[in-house]
TORKOL-4160 file (C-alpha; in steps of 0.2 Angstrom, whole numbers, padded with zeros to 4 digits, m for minus):
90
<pt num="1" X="0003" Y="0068" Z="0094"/>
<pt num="2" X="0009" Y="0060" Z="0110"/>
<pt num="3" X="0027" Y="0051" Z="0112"/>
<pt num="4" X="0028" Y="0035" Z="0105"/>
<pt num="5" X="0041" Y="0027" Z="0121"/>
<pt num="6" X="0033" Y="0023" Z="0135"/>
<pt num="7" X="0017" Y="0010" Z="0140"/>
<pt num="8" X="0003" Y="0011" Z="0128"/>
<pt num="9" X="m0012" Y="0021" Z="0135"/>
<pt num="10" X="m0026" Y="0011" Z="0148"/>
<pt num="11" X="m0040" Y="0005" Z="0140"/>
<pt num="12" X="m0055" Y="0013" Z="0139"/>
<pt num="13" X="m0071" Y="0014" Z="0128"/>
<pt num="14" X="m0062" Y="0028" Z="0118"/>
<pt num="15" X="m0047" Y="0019" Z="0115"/>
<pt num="16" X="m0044" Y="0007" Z="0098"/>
<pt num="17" X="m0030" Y="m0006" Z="0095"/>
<pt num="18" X="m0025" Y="m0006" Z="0079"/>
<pt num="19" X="m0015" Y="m0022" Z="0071"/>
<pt num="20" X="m0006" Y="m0025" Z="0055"/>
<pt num="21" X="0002" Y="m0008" Z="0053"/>
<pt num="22" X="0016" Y="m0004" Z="0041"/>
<pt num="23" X="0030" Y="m0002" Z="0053"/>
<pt num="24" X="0036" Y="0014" Z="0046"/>
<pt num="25" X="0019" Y="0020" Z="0049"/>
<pt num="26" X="0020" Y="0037" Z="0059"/>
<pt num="27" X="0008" Y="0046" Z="0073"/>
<pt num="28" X="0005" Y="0057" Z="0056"/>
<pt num="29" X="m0002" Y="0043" Z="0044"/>
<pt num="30" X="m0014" Y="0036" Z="0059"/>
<pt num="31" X="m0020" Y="0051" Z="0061"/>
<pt num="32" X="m0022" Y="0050" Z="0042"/>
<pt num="33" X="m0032" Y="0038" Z="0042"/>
<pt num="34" X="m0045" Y="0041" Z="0050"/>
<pt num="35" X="m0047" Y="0059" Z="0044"/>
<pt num="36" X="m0054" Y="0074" Z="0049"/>
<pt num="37" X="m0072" Y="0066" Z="0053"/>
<pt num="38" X="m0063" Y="0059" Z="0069"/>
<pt num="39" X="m0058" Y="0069" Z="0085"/>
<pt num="40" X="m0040" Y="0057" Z="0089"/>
<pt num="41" X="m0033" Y="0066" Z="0104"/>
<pt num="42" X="m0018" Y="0055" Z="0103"/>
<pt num="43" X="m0008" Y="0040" Z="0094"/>
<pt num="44" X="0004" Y="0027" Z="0102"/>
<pt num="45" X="0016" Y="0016" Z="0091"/>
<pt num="46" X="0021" Y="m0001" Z="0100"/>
<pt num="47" X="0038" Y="m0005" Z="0097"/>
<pt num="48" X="0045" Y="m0021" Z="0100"/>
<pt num="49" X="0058" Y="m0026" Z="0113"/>
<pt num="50" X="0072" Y="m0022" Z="0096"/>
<pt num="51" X="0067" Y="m0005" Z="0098"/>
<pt num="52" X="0057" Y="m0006" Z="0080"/>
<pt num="53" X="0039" Y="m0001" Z="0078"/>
<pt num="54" X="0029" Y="m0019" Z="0079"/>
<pt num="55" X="0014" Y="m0016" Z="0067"/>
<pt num="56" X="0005" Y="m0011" Z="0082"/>
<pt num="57" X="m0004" Y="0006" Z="0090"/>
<pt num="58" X="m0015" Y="0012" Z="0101"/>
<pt num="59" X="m0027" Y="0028" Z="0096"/>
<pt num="60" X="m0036" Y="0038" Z="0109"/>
<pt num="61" X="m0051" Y="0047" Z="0103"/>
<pt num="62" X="m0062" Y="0063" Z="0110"/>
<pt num="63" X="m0077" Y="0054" Z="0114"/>
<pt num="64" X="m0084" Y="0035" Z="0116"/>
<pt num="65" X="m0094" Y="0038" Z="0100"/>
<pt num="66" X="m0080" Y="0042" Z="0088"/>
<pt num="67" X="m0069" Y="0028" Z="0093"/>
<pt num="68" X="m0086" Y="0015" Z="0090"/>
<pt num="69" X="m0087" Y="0023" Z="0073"/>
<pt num="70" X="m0068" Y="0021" Z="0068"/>
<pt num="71" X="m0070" Y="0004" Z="0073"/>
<pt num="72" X="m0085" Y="0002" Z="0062"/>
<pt num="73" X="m0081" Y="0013" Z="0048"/>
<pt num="74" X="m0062" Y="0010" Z="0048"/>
<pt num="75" X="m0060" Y="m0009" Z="0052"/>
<pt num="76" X="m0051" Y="m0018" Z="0039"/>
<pt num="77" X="m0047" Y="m0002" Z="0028"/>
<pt num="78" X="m0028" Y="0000" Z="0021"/>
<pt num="79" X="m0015" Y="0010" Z="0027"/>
<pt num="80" X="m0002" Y="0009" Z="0010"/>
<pt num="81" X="m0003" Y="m0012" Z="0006"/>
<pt num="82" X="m0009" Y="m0018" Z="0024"/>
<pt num="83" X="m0025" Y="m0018" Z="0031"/>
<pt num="84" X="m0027" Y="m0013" Z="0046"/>
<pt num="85" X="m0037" Y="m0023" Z="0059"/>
<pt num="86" X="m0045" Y="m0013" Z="0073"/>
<pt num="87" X="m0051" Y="m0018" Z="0091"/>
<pt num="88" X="m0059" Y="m0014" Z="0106"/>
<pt num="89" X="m0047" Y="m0009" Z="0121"/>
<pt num="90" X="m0057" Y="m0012" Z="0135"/>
């Protein structure tokens, strides 16, 4: 998994913003989430000008293909007691 300081990664049609994350959520439990099924090349946790995770992240995936399938398999699923909301980045 990639750092999780820094600017979140450029948007592209292989990248998904998620909302409504748990913020103790880890690169781990995203990558968790969308399984094996999915090629995810790398995660980024927003954290808020506190330092704190924000209940955002940014997740890069292999391909176009399987970032448009996570956003139509995975929208709205849970991670824990949230749901998750997903979006296109670009």
């Amino acid at each position: 998994g990639g750092g999780s300081k820094g600017d979140p990664p450029a948007g592209g049609p292989n990248v998904i913003k998620m909302r409504g994350l748990p913020y103790r959520v880890s690169e781990r439990d995203i990558e968790d989430f969308f399984g094996r099924g999915y090629d995810v090349r790398g995660v980024h946790i927003s954290v808020g000008y506190d330092g704190r995770p924000n209940g955002e992240a940014w997740a890069t995936f292999g391909s176009t293909e399987d970032a448009t399938r996570a956003l139509q398999e995975k929208n709205r699923s849970s991670i824990g007691s949230r749901y998750v909301e997903l979006f296109a980045s670009h």
